[in-house]
C-alpha positions in Angstrom: 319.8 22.3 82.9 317.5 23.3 80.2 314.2 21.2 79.7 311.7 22.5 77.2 307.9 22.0 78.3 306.5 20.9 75.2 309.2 17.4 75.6 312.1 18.8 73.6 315.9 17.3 74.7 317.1 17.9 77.5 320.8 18.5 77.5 323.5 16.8 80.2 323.3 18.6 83.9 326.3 21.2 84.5 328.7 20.3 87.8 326.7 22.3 90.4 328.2 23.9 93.9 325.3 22.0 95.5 324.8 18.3 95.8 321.5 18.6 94.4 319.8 22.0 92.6 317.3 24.1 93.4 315.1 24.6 90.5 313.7 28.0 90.1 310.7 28.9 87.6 309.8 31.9 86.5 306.7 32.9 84.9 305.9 29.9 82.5 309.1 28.1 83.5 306.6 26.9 86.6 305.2 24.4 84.0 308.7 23.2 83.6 310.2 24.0 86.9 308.7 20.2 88.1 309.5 18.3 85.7 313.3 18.8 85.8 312.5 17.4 89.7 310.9 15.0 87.9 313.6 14.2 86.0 316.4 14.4 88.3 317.0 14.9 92.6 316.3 18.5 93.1 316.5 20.2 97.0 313.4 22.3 96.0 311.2 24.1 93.6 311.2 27.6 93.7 308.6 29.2 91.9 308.9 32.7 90.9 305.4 34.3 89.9 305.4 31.2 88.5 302.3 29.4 87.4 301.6 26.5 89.2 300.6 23.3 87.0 298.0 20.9 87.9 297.9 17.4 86.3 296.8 17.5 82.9 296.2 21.5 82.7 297.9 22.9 79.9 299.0 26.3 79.9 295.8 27.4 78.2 293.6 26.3 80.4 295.8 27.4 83.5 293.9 31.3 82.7 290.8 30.0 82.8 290.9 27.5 86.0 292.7 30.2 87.7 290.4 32.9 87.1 293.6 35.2 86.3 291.7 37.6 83.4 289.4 38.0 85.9 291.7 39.2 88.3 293.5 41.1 85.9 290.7 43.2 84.7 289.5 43.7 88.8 293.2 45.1 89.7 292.9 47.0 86.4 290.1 48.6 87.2 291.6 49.9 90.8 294.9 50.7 89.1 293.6 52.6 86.2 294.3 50.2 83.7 298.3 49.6 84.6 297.5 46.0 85.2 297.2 44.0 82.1 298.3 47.0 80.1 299.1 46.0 76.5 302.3 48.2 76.8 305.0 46.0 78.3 307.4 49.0 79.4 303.8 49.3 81.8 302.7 45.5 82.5 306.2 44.2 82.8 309.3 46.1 83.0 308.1 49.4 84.9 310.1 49.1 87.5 313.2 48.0 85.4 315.6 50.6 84.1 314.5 51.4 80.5 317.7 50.5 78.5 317.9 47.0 80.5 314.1 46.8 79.4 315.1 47.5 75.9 317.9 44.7 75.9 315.1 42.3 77.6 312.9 42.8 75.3 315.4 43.3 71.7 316.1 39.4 73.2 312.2 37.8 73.5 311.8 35.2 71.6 308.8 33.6 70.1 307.6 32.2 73.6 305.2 30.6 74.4 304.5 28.2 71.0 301.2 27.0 70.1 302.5 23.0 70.9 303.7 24.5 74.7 300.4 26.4 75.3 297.9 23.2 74.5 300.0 20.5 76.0 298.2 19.0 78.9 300.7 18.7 82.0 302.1 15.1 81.9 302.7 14.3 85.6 300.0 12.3 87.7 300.9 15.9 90.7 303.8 17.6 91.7 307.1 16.2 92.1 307.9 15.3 96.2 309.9 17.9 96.8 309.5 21.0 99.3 308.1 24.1 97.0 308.3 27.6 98.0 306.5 30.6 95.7 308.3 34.1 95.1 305.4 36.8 94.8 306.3 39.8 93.3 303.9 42.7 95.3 304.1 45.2 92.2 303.5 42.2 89.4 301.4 44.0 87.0 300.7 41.0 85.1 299.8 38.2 87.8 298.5 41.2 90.6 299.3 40.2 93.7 296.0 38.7 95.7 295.5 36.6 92.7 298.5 35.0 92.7 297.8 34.7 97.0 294.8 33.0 96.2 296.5 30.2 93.4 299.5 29.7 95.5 297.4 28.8 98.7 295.2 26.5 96.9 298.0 25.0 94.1 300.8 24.3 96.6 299.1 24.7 100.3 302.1 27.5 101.3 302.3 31.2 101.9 304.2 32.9 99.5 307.2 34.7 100.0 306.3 38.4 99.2 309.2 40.3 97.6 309.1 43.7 95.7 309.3 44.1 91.8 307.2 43.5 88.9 307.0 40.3 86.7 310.2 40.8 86.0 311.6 41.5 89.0 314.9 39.9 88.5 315.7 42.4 85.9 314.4 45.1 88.7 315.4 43.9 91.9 318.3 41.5 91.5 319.4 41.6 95.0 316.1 40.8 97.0 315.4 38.0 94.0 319.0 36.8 95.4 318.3 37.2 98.8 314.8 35.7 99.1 316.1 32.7 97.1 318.2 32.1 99.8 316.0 32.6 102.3 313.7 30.0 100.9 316.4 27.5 100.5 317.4 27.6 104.2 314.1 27.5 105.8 313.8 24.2 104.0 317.2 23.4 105.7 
């Protein structure tokens, strides 16, 4: 299912194995992770160094209340400057193979627009629904205690730590899959 954050259509729900999906965001998608299980019975949210919404936040403001550029420039200045590095083959894919780092990025679209960025959240909180948090350990754009600290205060839960960068399921397909599933039975 495909639901755009800022209110585009959302297009009929594919059969699924499952009786009900899990819902996985990544990145950004954790704005629109809960409102699909807003929008339709969902057995969880998964969010995958996702940022985690609170009720009328919009994106933009999500930095700020979180104190990420803060954290960004503290882990930069441990790192040497590899976190929130302007060079993407360093912040985001340098851990994934170059010419599948290429492809990523020859496909990036125009993402996030202007309306997405300053549209306050629309839900009153978070969907009812058990929530589990993917943290990448090597994330060179959400670093790692930062993204500890948000998850613990956002959702109340520990994350599950897994290795990769930000894009991690470009660079570590297999523990992606293998965490997801771990998540999805402990809620079992």
């Amino acid at each position: 299912m495909c639901v755009r954050y800022d209110g585009g259509h959302t297009p009929p729900p594919l059969p699924l194995a499952r009786s009900q999906p899990v819902v996985v965001g990544h990145s950004f998608g954790g704005f629109t992770a809960p409102l699909v299980a807003a929008l339709r019975p969902v057995e969880q949210i998964v969010f995958l160094a996702g940022m985690v919404p609170r009720p009328g936040e919009s994106p933009e403001e999500w930095w700020g209340n979180t104190g990420s550029a803060e954290a960004v420039t503290a882990q930069a200045a441990v790192d040497g400057g590899l976190t929130g590095n302007s060079d993407p083959f360093i912040s985001f894919y340098h851990d994934v193979p170059r010419v599948l780092a290429e492809e990523a990025m020859s496909r990036e679209r125009a993402h996030p627009s202007a309306a997405a960025m300053s549209t306050p959240w629309p839900r009153d909180a978070l969907p009812d629904v058990p929530a589990a948090f993917l943290l990448c350990r090597d994330d060179r754009f959400f670093p790692a205690a930062f993204m500890r600290r948000m998850v613990r205060g956002r959702l109340g839960i520990e994350p599950e730590e897994i290795p990769g960068s930000h894009c991690a399921p470009l660079s570590h397909p297999e523990e992606v899959a293998d965490a997801l599933e771990r998540v999805s039975e402990r809620r079992e």
